[in-house]
C-alpha positions in Angstrom: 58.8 69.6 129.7 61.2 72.4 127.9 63.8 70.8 129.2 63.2 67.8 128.2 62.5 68.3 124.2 66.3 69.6 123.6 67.5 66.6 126.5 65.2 63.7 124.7 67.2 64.6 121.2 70.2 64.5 122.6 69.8 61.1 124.3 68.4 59.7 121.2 71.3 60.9 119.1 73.6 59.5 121.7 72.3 56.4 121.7 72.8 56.3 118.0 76.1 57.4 118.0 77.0 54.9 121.0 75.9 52.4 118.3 77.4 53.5 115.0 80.2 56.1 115.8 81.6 54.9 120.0 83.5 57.9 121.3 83.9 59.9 118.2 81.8 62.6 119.3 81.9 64.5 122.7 78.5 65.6 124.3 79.2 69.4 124.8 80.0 68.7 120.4 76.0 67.8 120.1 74.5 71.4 119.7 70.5 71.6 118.7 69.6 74.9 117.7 66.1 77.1 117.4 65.8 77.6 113.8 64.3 81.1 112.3 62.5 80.0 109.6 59.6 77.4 110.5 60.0 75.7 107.2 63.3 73.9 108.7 61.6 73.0 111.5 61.9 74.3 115.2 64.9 72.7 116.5 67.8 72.0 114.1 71.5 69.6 114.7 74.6 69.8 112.3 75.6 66.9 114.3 76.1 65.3 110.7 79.0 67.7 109.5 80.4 67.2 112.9 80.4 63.7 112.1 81.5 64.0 108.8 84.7 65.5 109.7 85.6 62.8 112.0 84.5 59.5 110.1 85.2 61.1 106.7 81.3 60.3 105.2 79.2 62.6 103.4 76.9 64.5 106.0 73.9 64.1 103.7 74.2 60.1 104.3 75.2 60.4 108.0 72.1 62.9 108.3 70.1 60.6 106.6 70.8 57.4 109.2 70.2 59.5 112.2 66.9 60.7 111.0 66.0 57.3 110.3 67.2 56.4 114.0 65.2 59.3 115.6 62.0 59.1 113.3 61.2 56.2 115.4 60.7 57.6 118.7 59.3 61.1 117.7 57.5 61.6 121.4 56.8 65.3 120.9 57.7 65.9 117.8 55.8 65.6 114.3 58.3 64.9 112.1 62.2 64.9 111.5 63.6 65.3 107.9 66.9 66.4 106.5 67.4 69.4 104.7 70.2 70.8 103.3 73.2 69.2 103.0 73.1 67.3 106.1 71.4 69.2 108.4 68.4 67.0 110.8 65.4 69.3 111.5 62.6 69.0 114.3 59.2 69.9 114.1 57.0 70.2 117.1 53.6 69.9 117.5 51.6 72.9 118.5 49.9 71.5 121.3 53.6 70.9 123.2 54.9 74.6 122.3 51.6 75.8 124.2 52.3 73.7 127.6 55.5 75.6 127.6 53.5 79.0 129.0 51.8 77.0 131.7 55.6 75.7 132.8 57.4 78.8 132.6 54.7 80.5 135.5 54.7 77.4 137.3 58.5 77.3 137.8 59.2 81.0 137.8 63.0 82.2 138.8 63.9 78.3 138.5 62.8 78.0 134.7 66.3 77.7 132.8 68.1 75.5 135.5 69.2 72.2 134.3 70.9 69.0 136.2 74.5 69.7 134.0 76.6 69.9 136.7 75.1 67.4 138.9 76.7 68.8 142.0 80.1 69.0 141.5 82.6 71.3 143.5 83.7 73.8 141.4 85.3 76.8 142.4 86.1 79.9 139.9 89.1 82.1 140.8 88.7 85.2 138.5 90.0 89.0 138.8 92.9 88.3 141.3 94.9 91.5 140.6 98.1 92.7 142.7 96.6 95.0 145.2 99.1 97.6 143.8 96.5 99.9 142.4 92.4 100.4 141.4 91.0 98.1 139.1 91.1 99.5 135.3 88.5 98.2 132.6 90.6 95.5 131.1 89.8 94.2 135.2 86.2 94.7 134.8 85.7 92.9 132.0 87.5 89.7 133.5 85.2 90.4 136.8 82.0 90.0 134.5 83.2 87.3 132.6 84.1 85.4 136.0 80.9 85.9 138.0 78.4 85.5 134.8 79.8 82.5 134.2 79.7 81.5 137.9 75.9 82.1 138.0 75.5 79.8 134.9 77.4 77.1 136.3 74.9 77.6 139.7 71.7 77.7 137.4 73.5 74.6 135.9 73.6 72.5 138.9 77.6 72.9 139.4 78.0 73.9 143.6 80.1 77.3 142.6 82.2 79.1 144.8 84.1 82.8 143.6 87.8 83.0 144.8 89.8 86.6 144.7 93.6 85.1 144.9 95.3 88.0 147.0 98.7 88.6 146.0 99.7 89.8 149.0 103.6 88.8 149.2 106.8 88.8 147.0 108.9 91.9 145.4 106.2 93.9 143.6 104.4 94.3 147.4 107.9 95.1 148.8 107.9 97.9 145.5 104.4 99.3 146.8 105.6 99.6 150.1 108.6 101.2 148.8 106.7 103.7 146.7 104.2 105.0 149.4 106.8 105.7 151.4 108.5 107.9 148.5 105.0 109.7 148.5 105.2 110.4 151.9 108.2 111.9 152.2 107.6 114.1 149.5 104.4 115.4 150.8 106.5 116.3 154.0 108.6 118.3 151.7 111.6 115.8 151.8 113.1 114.9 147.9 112.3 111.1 147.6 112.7 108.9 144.3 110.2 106.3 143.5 112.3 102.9 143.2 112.7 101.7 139.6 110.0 99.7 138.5 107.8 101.2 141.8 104.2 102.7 141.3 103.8 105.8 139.9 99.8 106.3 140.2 98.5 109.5 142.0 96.2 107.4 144.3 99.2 107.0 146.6 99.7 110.6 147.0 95.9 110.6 148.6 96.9 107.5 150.1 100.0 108.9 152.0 98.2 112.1 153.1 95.9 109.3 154.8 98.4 107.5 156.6 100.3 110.9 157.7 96.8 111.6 159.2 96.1 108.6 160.9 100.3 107.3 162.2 102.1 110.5 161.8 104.9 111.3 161.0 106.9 108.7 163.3 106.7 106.1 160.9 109.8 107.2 159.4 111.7 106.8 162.7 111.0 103.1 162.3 113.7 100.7 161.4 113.8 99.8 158.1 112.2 96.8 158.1 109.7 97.7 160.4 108.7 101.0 158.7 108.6 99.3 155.6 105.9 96.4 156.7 103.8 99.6 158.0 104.1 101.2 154.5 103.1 97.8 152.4 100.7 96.7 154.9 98.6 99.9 154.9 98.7 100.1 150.7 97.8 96.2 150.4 94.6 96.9 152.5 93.8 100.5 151.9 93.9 99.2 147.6 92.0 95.9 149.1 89.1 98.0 150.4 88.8 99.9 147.0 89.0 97.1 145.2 86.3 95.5 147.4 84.2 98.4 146.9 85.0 98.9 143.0 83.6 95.1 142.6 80.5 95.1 145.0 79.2 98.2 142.7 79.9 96.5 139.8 78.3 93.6 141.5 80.4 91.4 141.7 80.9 89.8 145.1 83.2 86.6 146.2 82.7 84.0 148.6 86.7 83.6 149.6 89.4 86.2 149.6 92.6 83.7 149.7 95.8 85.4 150.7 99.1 84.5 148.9 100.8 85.2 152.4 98.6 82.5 154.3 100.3 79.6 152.1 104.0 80.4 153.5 102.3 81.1 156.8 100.9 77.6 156.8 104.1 76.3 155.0 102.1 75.0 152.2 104.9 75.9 149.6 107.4 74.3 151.5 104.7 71.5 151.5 104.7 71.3 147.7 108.1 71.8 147.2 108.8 68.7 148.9 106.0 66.7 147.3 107.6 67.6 143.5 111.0 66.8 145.0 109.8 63.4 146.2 108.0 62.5 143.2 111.5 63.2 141.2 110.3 66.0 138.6 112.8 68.6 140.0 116.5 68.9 139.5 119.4 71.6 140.7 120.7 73.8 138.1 123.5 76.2 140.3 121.7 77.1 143.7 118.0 77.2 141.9 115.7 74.1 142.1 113.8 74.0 138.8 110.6 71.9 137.4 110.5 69.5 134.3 107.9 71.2 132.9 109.1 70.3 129.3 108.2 66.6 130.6 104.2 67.7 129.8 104.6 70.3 126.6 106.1 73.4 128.4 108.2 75.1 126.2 111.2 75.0 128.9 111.7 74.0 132.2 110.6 76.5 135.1 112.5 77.8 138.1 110.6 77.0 141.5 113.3 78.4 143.6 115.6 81.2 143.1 119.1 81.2 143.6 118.7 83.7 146.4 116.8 81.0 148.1 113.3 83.0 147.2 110.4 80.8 146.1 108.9 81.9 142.9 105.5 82.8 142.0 105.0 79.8 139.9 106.1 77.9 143.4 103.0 79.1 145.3 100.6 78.9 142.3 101.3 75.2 142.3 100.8 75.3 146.5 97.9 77.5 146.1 96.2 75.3 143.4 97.3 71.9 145.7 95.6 74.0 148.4 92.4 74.4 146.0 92.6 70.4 145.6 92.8 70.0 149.4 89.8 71.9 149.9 87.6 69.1 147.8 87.2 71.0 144.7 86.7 69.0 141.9 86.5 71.4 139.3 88.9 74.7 139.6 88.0 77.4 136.7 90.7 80.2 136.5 90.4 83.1 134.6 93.1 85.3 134.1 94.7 88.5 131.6 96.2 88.5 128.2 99.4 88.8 130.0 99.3 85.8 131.8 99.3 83.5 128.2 102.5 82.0 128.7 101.5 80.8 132.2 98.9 77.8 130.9 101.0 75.1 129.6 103.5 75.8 133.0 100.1 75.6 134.9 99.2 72.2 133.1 102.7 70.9 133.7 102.2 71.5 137.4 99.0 69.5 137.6 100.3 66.4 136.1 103.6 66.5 138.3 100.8 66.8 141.1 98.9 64.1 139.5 95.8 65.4 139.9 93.0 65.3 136.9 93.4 66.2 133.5 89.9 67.8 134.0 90.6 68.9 137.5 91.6 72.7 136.2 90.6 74.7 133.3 92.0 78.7 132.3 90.6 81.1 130.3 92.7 84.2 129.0 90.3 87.2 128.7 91.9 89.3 126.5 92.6 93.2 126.3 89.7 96.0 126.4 90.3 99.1 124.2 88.3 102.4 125.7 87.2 104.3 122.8 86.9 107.9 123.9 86.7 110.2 121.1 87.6 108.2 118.8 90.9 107.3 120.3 91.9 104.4 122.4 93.4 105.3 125.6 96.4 103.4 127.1 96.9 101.7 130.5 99.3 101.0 132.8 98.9 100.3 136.3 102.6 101.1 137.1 102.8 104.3 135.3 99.6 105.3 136.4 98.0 105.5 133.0 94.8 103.8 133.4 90.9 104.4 132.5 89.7 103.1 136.4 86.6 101.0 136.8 85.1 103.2 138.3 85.1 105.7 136.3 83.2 103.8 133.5 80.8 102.7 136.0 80.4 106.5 137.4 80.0 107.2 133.1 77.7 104.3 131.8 76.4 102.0 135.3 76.9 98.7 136.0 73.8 97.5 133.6 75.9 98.9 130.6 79.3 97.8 131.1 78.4 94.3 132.6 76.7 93.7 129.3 79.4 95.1 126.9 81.8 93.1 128.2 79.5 90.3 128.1 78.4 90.1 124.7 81.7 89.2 123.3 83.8 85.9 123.5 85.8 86.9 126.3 89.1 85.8 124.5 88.9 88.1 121.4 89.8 92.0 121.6 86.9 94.4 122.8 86.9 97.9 122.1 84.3 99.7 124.2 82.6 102.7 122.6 81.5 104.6 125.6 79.4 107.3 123.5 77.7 104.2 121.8 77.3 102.5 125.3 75.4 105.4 127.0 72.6 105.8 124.0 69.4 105.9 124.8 68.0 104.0 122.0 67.1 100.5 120.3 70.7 100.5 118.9 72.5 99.7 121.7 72.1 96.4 122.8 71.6 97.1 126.5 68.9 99.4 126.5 67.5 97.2 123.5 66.9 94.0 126.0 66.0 95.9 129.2 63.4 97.9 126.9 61.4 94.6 126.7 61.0 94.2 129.9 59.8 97.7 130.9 57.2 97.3 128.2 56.0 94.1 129.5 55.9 95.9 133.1 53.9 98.6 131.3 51.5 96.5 129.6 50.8 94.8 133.4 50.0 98.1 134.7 47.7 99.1 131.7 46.0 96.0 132.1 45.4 95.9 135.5 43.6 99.7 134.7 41.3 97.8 132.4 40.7 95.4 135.1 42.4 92.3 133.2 44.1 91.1 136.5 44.3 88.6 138.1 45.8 86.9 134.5 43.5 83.9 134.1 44.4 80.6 132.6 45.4 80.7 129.1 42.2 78.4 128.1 41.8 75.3 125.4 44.3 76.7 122.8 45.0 74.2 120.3 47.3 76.5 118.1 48.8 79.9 117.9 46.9 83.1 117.1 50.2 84.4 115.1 53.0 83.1 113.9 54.9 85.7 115.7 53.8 83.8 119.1 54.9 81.0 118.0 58.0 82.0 117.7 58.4 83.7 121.2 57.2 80.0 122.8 59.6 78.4 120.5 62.3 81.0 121.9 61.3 80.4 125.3 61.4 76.5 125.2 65.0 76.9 124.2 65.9 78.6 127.2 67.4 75.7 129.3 69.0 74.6 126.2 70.7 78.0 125.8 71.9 77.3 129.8 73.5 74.2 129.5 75.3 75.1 126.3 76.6 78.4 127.8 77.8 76.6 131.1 79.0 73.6 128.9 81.1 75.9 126.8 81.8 78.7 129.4 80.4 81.4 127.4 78.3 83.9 128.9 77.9 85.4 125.9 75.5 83.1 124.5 72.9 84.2 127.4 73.4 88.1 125.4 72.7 86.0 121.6 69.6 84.5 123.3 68.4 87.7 124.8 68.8 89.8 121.6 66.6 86.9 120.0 63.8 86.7 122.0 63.9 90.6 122.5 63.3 91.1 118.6 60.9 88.4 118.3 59.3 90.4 121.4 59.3 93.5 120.1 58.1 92.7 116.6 55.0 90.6 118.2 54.7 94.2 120.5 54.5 96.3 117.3 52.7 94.1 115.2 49.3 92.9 117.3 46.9 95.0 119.9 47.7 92.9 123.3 45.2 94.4 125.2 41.6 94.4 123.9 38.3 94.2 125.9 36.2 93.2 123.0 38.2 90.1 123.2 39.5 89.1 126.5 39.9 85.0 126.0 42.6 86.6 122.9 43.9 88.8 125.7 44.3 86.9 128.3 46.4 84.4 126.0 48.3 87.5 125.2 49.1 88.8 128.8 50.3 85.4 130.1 52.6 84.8 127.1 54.3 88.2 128.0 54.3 86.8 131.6 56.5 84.5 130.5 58.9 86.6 128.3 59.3 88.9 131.2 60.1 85.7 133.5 62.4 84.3 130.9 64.2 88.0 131.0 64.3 88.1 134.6 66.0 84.8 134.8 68.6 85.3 131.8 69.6 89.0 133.5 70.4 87.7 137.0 72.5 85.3 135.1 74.6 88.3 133.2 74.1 90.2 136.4 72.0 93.0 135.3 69.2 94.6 136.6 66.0 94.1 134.7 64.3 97.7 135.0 59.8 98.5 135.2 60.1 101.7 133.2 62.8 103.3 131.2 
């Protein structure tokens, strides 16, 4: 039923739109909200100042036709008006609100899913750093950004897959490689230089005692090449397996770790490069082959092959992302750093020269995290070795904490992370403020079973609400599939955290305000009990889509 209230709307308004105003308005541009104050109704659309914009008529009179449209098929609503300047407000009837409690237990962990995605392949590619060095927090937060919105997309019918894109070849391995061996010669007492440009991080120099323990100090007789494979091969997996480790604690875990080595292996950029050749949108400038990438918006062409000969990363993005096609996907999310900016409209020019979709590939730039530690932000740089780790934040704050930090936020604008604010015991941080509700539901389960209120019976023959305040929680909770679809429609997880911090203060108001459990009147208390059965499913469901855990006691 839930899902259907905020579903009927929106086909209504469609169909008035298909009539009157054909293709000016997209669907994911149709938003219906849950209003706060019950004079403007329950649900709410500014679907009339969208309009406005676009066919240049007053909201007010573009409200006013598609209230006239919708008043005539009201199904569960009791009225529709306009209010405002052009806003279209929905009032429900009681009796519909109340079948929403009955739903929510019946469907459990599958309340919130919704037929959005319809199946499609998608696949989302997301943290993907060089294996030169541990994850900092500016990684983190792309890692929770990547796999919240991959749960979303699942819970919104999309078939998801996670990808980790291993950057296992080119110069910067050859530079790791390089720079581990400099560490191991100079923990054998020999003077060695790190290479210009190399890594400077103190985790090779625990790295380097490991591989003196485990291969000795024969490596060195190697030739050159050969010793130098040993040196790059052990970094790239001994980072790997941190990396691995850094993300399952921060629980994020991927279906496909996709090697960067395996496409020249397979000759898949050879593959591609003759595919773009053939297709005429590369030319020969000196002894480099180049792409017209100023043909689809690109600032300036790109180089695909050195003049060395070398292929260039942008060559075996393109092969990689054909690769991606190969494999059926129909949808390919990437999400990638602040730094990597300039690589979208190159990225966009690739798929075109491919000919593949306009909507076969989307990217998403997360941008920088600032670690506020005393006051003071703290700098990083993998290559100088003058990064705040992960790990270390998890180890100071837990996965619960920093998940939902980075979470809350549009992932494109600037976070700074107050780690003293984030470890607070206390209804002013956020965290602790939504998990709170659910171990006082959990409590309140426990005190009534004491009382002997357990089983929970059936909520009864309630025509309306006790309170207004419990009106409001249903109302909340009917607009949990809504929330869903908008936050997989607009890929933004953080909508899941606005929701939350919703329902949790109409929750804990309701909590402070009434006496839940009360044997003198057990129909009222039953009622009670299984509408905080459902807050504490609805919780459940909207923490396993942010990834956190959703704790009995705190």
């Amino acid at each position: 039923m839930s899902r259907l209230i905020t579903e009927m709307l929106k086909e209504e308004m469609k169909k008035v739109l298909a009539v009157d105003f054909p293709g000016v308005v997209e669907e994911k541009e149709i938003s219906i909200e849950s209003t706060r104050d019950r004079n403007h109704g329950d649900f709410a659309t500014n679907l009339a100042f969208i309009l406005s914009r676009k066919v240049k008529k007053s909201p007010r009179e573009l409200a006013t036709k598609l209230q006239a449209s919708l008043a005539q098929n009201l199904g569960n609503f009791a009225r529709v008006e306009v209010a405002g300047g052009g806003f279209v407000n929905f009032f429900l009837q009681d009796e519909v609100l109340l079948s929403f409690i009955s739903e929510v237990v019946e469907e459990g962990e599958d309340f919130g899913a919704v037929d959005l995605g319809k199946g499609k392949k998608t696949q989302v590619e997301f943290v993907s750093v060089n294996p030169t060095g541990p994850l900092h927090v500016g990684h983190g937060k792309c890692a929770a950004f990547g796999d919240s919105l991959s749960r979303i997309l699942k819970k919104a019918g999309f078939q998801v897959e996670k990808e980790y894109y291993v950057n296992d070849a080119g110069r910067q391995i050859d530079l790791l490689g390089a720079s581990l061996e400099a560490r191991f010669r100079q923990i054998l007492g020999e003077k060695a230089e790190i290479p210009e440009d190399g890594y400077q991080g103190d985790y090779l120099i625990s790295m380097a005692e490991k591989l003196l323990q485990e291969k000795g100090r024969e490596i060195l007789d190697l030739p050159p090449a050969e010793r130098l494979k040993v040196f790059r091969t052990f970094a790239v997996q001994e980072i790997l397996n941190d990396i691995r480790q850094d993300l399952d604690d921060f629980r994020v875990h991927f279906d496909v770790w996709f090697r960067e080595s395996s496409l020249y292996q397979k000759g898949e950029v050879e593959e591609i490069l003759s595919l773009l050749k053939e297709r005429g949108y590369t030319y020969t400038k000196g002894s480099a082959l180049w792409l017209r990438t100023t043909d689809w918006g690109d600032d300036k062409d790109r180089v695909l092959v050195r003049e060395n000969g070398l292929p260039t990363y942008f060559a075996s993005d393109i092969a990689y992302h054909w690769n991606k096609w190969k494999r059926g996907f129909q949808l390919v999310i990437d999400i990638w750093g602040a730094d990597h900016h300039g690589y979208i409209p190159r990225m966009y020019a690739a798929m075109q020269a491919l000919g593949l979709p306009q909507d076969f590939l989307e990217m998403f730039i997360v941008q920088f995290v600032t670690l506020l530690r005393g006051g003071q932000p703290e700098r990083m740089s993998t290559r100088q070795g003058e990064f705040v780790p992960l790990r270390q934040l998890l180890d100071e704050v837990g996965a619960d904490v920093a998940r939902y930090y980075f979470l809350m936020r549009d992932p494109a604008t600037h976070l700074e992370f107050d780690i003293e604010e984030a470890k607070k015991q206390s209804m002013d941080n956020p965290v602790y403020y939504v998990q709170y509700a659910h171990a006082r539901v959990s409590s309140l389960f426990k005190e009534a079973e004491k009382r002997g209120f357990t089983p929970l019976s059936q909520i009864g023959a309630w025509s309306d609400f006790p309170s207004e305040e419990e009106r409001e929680i249903v109302k909340k909770i009917a607009y949990f599939p809504e929330t869903v679809k908008r936050s997989a429609l607009l890929r933004q997880p953080y909508l899941i955290c606005n929701y939350l911090q919703d329902l949790c203060g109409d929750f804990h108001s309701f909590y402070n305000l009434y006496r839940i459990i009360d044997e003198n009147n057990p129909e009222l208390t039953s009622f009670r009990l299984n509408l905080c059965r459902v807050v504490q499913i609805v919780l459940k469901n909207a923490f396993q889509l942010l990834g956190i855990s959703a704790p009995d006691n705190m």
